[in-house]
C-alpha positions as CSV (number, residue, x, y, z in Angstrom):
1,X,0.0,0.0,0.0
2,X,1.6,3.4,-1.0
3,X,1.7,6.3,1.5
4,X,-1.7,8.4,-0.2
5,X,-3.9,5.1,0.3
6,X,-2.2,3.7,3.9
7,X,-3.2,8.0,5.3
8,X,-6.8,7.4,3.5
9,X,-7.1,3.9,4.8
10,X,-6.2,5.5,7.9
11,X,-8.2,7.8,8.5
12,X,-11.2,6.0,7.3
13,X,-10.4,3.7,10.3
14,X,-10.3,6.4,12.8
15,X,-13.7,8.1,11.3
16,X,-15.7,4.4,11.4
17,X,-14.7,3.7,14.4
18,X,-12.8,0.3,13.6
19,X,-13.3,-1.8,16.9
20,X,-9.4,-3.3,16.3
21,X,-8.3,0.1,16.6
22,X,-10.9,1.3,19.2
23,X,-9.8,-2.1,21.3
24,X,-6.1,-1.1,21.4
25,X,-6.6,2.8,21.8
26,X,-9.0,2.1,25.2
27,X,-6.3,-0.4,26.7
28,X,-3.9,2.1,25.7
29,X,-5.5,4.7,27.8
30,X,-6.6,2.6,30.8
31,X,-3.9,1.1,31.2
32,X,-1.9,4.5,31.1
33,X,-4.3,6.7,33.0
34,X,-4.5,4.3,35.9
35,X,-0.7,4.3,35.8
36,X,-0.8,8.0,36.2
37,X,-3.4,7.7,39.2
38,X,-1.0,5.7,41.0
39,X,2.4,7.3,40.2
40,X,0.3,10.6,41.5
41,X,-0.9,9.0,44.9
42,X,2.6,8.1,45.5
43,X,4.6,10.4,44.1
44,X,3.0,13.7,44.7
45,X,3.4,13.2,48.7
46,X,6.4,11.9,48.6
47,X,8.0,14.4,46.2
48,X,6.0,17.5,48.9
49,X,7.4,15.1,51.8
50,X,10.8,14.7,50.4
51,X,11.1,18.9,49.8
52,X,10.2,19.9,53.1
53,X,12.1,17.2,55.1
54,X,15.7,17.2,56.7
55,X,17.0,14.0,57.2
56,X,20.0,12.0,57.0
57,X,20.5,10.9,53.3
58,X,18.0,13.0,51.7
59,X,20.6,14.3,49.2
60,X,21.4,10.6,48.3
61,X,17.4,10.1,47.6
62,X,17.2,13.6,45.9
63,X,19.9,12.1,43.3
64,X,18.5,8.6,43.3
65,X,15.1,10.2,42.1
66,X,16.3,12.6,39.7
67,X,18.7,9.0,38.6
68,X,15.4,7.1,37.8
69,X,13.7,9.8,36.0
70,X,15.7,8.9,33.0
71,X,15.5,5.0,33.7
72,X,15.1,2.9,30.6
73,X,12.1,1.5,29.9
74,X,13.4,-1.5,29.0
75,X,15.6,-2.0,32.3
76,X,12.4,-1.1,34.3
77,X,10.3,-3.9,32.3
78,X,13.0,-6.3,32.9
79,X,12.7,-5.8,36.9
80,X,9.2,-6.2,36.6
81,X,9.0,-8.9,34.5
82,X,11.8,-10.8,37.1
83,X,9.4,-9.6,40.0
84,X,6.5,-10.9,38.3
85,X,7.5,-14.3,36.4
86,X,6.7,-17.6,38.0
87,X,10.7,-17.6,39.4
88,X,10.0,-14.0,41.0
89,X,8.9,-13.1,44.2
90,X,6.0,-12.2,43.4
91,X,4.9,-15.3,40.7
92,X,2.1,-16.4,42.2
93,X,-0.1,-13.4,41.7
94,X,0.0,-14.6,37.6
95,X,0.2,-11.2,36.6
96,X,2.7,-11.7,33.5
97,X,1.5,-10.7,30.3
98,X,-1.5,-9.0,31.8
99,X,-2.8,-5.4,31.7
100,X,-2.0,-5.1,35.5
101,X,2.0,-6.4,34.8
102,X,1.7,-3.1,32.0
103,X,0.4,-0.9,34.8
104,X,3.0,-1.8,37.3
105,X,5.7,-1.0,34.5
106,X,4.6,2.2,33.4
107,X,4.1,3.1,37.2
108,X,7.5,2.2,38.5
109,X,8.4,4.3,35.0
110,X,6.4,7.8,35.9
111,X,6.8,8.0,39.8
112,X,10.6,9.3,40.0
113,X,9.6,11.7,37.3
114,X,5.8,13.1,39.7
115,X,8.2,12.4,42.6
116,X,11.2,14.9,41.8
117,X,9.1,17.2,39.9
118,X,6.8,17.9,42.7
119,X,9.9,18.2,45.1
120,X,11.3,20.9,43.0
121,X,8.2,23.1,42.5
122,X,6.8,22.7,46.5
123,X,11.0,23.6,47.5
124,X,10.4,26.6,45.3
125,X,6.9,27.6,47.0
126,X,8.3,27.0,50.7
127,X,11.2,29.5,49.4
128,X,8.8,32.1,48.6
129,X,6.0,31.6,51.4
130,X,8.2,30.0,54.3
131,X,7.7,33.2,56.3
132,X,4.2,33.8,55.7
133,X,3.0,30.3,56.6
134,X,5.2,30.4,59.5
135,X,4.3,33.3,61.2
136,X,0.8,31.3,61.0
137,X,2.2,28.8,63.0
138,X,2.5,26.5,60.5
139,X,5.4,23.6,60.5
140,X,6.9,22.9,57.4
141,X,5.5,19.4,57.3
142,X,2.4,20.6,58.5
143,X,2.9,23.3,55.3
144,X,2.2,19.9,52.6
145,X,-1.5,20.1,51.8
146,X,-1.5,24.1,51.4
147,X,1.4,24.5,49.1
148,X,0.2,20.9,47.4
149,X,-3.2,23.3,46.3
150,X,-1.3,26.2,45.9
151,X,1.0,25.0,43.3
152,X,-1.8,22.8,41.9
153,X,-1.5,24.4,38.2
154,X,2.4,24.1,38.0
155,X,1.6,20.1,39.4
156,X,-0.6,19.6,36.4
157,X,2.1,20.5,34.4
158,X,4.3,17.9,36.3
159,X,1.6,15.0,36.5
160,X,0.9,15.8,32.3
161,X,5.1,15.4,31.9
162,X,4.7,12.0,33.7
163,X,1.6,10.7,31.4
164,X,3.4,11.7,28.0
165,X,6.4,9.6,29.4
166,X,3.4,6.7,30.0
167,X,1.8,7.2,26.4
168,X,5.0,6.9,24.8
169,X,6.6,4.3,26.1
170,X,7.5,1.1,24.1
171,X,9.9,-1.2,25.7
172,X,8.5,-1.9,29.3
173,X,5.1,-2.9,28.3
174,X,6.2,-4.7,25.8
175,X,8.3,-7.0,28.3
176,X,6.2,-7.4,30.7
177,X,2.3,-7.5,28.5
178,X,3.7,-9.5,25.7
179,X,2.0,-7.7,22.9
180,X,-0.9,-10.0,22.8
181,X,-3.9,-9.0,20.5
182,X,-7.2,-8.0,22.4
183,X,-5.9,-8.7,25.5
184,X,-2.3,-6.9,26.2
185,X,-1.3,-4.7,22.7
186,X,-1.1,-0.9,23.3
187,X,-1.0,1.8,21.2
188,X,3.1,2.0,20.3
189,X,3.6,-2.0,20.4
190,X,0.8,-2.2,17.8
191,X,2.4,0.5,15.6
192,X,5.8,-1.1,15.7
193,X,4.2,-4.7,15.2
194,X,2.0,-3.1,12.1
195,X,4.7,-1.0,10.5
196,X,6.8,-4.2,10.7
197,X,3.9,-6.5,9.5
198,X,3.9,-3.9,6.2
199,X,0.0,-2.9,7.7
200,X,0.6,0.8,7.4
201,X,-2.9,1.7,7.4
202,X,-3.3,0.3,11.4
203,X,0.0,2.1,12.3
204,X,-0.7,5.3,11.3
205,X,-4.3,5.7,12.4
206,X,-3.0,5.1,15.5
207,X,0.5,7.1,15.1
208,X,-2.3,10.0,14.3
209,X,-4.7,9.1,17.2
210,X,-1.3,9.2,19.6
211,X,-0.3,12.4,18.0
212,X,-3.6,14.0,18.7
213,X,-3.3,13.7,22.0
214,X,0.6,14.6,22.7
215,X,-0.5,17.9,21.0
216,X,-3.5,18.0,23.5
217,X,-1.0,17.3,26.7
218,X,1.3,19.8,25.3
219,X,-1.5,22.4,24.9
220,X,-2.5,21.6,27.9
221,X,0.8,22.1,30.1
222,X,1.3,25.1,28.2
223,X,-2.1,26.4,29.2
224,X,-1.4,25.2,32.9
225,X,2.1,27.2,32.9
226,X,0.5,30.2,31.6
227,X,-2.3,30.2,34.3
228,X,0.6,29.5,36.9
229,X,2.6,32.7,36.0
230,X,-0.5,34.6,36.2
231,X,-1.3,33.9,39.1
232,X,2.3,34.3,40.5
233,X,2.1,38.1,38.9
């Protein structure tokens, strides 16, 4: 198929719905999304906790975080998939080659990134309000859930950096979820399989559909970082 029809094909795919495509593009997104939900429930108090408390070895865990942000996918999806396989310590659960395994991947993947994110923009707040909240009588730990809602817009930013790492990612998921039709195959592993497979049609009405909605994350931290400076001014 040359490149006019495989973009017609395409787009005819995405416009009638084609449950192949639709299958892959919900997994894609529950599985992602409830990734994001849990990298945010533990990284956003942990990165707030990890700002505002002094303790032996914090710098070594400051490093170690800011370490993992750039961990490979494929490294993380081989610890998982030790963790997980029927050797692992955590075998019996059966969760290889499951939706859940591709959660846990893409979860261990995002936290470091929601976890030194949100220590660097609650360190910057408790630079700039320190005095104010403590002449309230406010501790610093105490401090957490007010400069957690204060800094809520640039923290969107932050949790919309961790799920563009998430929608993107190839190599973890495709370790630990096997790439199985209907049951574990995601939005990139079904473009790399199709654009192998010579299906060009598949791939790119999904490369479009994923597209789509990097540009809408983007717009979407841009319009978050914009509201944030305004309301610093």
């Amino acid at each position: 198929m040359d490149g006019d029809g495989a973009f017609s094909t395409a787009f005819q795919l995405i416009v009638s719905g084609d449950p192949t495509l639709m299958q892959i593009v919900s997994l894609s997104l529950r599985v992602t999304l409830t990734a994001l939900i849990i990298a945010c429930l533990i990284g956003l108090p942990l990165g707030a906790a990890l700002a505002m408390a002094r303790f032996p070895g914090r710098g070594a865990a400051v490093v170690l975080f800011n370490a993992l942000m750039g961990l490979p996918p494929v490294v993380a999806g081989l610890v998982v998939y030790l963790m997980l396989s029927r050797a692992g310590p955590l075998g019996f659960l059966a969760l290889l080659f499951t939706p859940t395994a591709m959660i846990i991947a893409q979860s261990v993947l995002i936290t470091p990134i929601i976890v030194s994110l949100t220590r660097s923009v609650i360190e910057d707040l408790w630079a700039e309000y320190e005095d104010q909240l403590r002449s309230l009588g406010s501790s610093a730990m105490r401090a957490i859930p007010t400069l957690l809602w204060d800094g809520r817009f640039s923290l969107v930013t932050v949790i919309l950096a961790g799920l563009g790492r998430a929608m993107a990612e190839v190599g973890a998921v495709l370790i630990v979820g096997g790439n199985i039709a209907g049951h574990t195959r995601t939005m990139t592993t079904a473009i790399a399989l199709e654009t192998a497979r010579g299906d060009l049609a598949l791939a790119l009405g999904l490369g479009i559909i994923l597209l789509t909605l990097t540009l809408i994350l983007n717009a979407g931290a841009f319009v978050s970082g914009r509201v944030a400076q305004q309301q610093a001014a």
